[in-house]
C-alpha positions as CSV (number, residue, x, y, z in Angstrom):
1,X,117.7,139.5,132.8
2,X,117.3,137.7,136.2
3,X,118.0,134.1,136.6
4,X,114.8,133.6,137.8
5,X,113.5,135.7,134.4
6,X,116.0,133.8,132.3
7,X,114.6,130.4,133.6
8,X,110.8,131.1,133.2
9,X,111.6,132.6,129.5
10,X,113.0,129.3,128.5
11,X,110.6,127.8,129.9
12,X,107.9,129.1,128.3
13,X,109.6,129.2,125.1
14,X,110.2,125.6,125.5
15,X,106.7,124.5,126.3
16,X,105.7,126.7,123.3
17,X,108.3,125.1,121.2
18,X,107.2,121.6,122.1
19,X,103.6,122.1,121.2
20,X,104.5,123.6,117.8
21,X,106.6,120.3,117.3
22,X,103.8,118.4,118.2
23,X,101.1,120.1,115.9
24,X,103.0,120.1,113.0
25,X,104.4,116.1,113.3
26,X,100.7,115.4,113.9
27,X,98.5,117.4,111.0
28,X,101.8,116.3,109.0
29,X,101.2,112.6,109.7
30,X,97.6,113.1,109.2
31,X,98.3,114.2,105.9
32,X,100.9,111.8,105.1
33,X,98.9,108.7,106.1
34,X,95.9,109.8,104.2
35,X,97.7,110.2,100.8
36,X,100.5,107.9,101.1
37,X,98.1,104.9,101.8
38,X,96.3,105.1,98.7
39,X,99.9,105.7,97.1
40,X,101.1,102.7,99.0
41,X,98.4,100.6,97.5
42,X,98.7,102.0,94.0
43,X,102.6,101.2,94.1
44,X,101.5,97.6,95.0
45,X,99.0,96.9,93.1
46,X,100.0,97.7,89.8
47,X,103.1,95.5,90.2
48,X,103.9,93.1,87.7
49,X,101.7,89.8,88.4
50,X,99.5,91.7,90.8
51,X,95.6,92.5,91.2
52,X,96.1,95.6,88.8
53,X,99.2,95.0,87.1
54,X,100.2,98.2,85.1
55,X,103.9,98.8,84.3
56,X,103.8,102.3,83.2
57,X,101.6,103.3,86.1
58,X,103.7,101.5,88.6
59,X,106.9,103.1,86.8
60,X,105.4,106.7,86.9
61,X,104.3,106.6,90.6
62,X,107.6,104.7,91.4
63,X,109.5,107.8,89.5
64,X,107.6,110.8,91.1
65,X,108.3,109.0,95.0
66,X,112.2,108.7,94.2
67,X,112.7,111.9,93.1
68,X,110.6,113.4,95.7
69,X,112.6,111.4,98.4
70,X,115.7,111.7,96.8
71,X,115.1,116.0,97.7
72,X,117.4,116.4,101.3
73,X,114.2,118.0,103.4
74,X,116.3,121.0,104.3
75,X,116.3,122.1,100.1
76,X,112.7,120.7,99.8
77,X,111.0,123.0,102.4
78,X,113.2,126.2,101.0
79,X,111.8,125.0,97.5
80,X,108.3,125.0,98.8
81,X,108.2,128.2,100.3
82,X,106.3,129.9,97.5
83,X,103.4,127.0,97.9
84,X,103.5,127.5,101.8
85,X,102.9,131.5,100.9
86,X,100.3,130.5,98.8
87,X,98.7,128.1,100.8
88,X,98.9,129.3,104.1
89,X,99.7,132.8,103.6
90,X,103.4,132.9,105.0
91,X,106.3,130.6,104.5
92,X,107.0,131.3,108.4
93,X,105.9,129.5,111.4
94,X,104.6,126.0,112.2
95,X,101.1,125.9,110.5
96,X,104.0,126.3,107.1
97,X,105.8,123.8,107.6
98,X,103.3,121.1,107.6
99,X,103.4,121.5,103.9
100,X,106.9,120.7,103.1
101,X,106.6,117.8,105.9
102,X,103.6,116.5,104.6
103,X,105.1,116.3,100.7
104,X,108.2,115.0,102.6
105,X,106.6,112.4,104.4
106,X,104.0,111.1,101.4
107,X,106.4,109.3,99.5
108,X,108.5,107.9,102.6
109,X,105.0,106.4,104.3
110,X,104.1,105.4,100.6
111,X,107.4,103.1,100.1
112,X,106.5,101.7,103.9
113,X,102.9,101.1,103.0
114,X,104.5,99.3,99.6
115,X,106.2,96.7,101.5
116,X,103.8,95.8,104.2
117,X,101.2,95.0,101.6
118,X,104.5,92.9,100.1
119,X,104.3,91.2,103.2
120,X,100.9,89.7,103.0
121,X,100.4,86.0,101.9
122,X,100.0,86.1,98.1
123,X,97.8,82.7,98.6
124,X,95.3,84.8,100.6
125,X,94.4,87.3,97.8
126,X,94.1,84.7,95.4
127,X,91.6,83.1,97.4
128,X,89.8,86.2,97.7
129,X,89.8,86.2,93.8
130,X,88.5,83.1,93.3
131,X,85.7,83.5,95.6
132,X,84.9,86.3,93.2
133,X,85.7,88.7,95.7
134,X,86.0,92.6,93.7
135,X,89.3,93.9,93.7
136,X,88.1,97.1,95.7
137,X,87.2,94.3,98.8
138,X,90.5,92.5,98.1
139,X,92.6,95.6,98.3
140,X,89.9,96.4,101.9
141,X,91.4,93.0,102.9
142,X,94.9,93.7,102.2
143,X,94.9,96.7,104.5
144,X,93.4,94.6,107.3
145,X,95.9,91.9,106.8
146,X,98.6,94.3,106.9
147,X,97.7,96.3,109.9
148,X,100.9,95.8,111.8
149,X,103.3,96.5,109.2
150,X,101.2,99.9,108.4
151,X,100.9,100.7,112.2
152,X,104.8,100.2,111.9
153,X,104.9,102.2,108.7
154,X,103.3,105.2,110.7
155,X,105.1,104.9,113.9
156,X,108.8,104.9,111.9
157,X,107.4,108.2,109.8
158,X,106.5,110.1,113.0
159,X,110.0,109.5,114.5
160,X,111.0,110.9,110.8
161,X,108.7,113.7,110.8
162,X,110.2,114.5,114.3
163,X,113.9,114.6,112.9
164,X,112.3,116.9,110.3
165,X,110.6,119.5,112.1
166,X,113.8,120.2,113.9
167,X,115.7,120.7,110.7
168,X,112.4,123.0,109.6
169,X,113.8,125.2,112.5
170,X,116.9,126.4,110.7
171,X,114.2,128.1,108.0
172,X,111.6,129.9,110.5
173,X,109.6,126.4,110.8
174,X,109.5,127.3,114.7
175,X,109.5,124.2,117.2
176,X,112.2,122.6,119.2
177,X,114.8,123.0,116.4
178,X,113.9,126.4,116.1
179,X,114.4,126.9,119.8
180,X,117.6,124.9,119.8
181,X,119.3,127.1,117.3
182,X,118.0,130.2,118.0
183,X,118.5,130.3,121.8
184,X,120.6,127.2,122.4
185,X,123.0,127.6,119.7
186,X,123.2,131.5,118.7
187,X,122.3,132.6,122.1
188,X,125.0,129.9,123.6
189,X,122.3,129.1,125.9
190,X,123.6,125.2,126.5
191,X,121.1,124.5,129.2
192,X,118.2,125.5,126.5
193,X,120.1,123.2,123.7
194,X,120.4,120.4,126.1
195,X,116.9,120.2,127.7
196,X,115.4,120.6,124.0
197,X,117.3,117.7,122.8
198,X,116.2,115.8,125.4
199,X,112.6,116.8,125.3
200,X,112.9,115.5,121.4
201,X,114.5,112.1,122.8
202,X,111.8,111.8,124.8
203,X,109.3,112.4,122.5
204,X,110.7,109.6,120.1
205,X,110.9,107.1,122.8
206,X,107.6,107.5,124.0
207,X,106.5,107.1,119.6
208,X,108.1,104.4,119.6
209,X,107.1,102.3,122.9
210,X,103.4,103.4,122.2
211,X,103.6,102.3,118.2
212,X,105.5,98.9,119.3
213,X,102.4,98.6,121.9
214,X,100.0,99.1,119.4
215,X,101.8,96.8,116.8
216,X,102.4,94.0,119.0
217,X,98.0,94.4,119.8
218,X,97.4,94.1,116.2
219,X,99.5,91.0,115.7
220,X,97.4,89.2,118.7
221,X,94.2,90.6,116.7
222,X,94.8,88.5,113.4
């Protein structure tokens, strides 16, 4: 193959790669934020002391996110092939692996969620109770009161979810680790290795700056 070939396949393969990363960190943080806040609130909530104080629940949710955490994410997404099959009709590609990243990343937003709503000023929900405020507004309230801390929650699981999708690539998840390994790594193609990696650091640096923006707004906001 020509240089000039050579180049404008990696290219293209790169650019491919990069929007596969993307669309799976993104419907995977979709998924994540909208089942692990409601987990996140559950685990709080049903603390000793708290608004809904139930031990066992608290004790079976708390269970069910350690051992699912506990799972290294390259053996969780091999164990959930099957249920990508199933789901999505092949354990292959990046439209399957947002269901391993999405169980992945449940229980690890859900434990973030946990202690921003820790972080909120106990005296303000019991104010809220004693102004007879329902325990559906006061857990409404909490969420607005914790804002930053859950926009921090999200930003810190993307840059997970990031880390994860690479190591997805080692099992057909496609992306940039995919691309890395396959063509960097077993096609010693170094240039290919080094300009993925870089594309990845840039993609966690730009998270990052843009969730510290958006954190540092909603601090101003309260």
């Amino acid at each position: 193959m020509a240089l000039s070939d050579r180049i404008a396949y990696n290219y293209d393969q790169i650019s491919q790669a990069t929007y596969d990363t993307l669309y799976m960190v993104a419907l995977s943080t979709l998924f994540a934020t909208i089942f692990g806040l409601p987990l996140g609130i559950a685990l709080s909530v049903t603390r000793s002391g708290r608004i809904c104080s139930c031990k066992t629940i608290n004790a079976i949710l708390g269970s069910i996110v350690n051992v699912v955490r506990s799972f290294p994410f390259i053996i969780l997404i091999i164990l959930l092939l099957p249920l990508s099959r199933i789901l999505v009709g092949t354990s292959i590609g990046a439209t399957a692996a947002v269901i391993p990243l999405s169980i992945a990343a449940i229980p690890f937003i859900a434990r973030l969620f946990e202690g921003a709503f820790e972080e909120i000023d106990k005296g303000l929900i019991e104010a809220a109770l004693s102004m007879g405020a329902s325990k559906v507004r006061v857990m409404r309230m909490m969420i607005a009161e914790a804002k930053p801390g859950l926009i921090n929650a999200i930003t810190i699981t993307i840059i997970g979810l990031i880390g994860y999708s690479a190591m997805g690539g080692a099992v057909g998840a496609g992306g940039l680790g995919d691309v890395a390994i396959r063509l960097g790594f077993q096609a010693y193609e170094e240039d290919v290795l080094l300009v993925t990696s870089i594309v990845i650091i840039v993609l966690v640096q730009l998270v990052q700056s843009l969730g510290d923006a958006l954190v540092a707004k909603a601090r101003k906001m309260r």
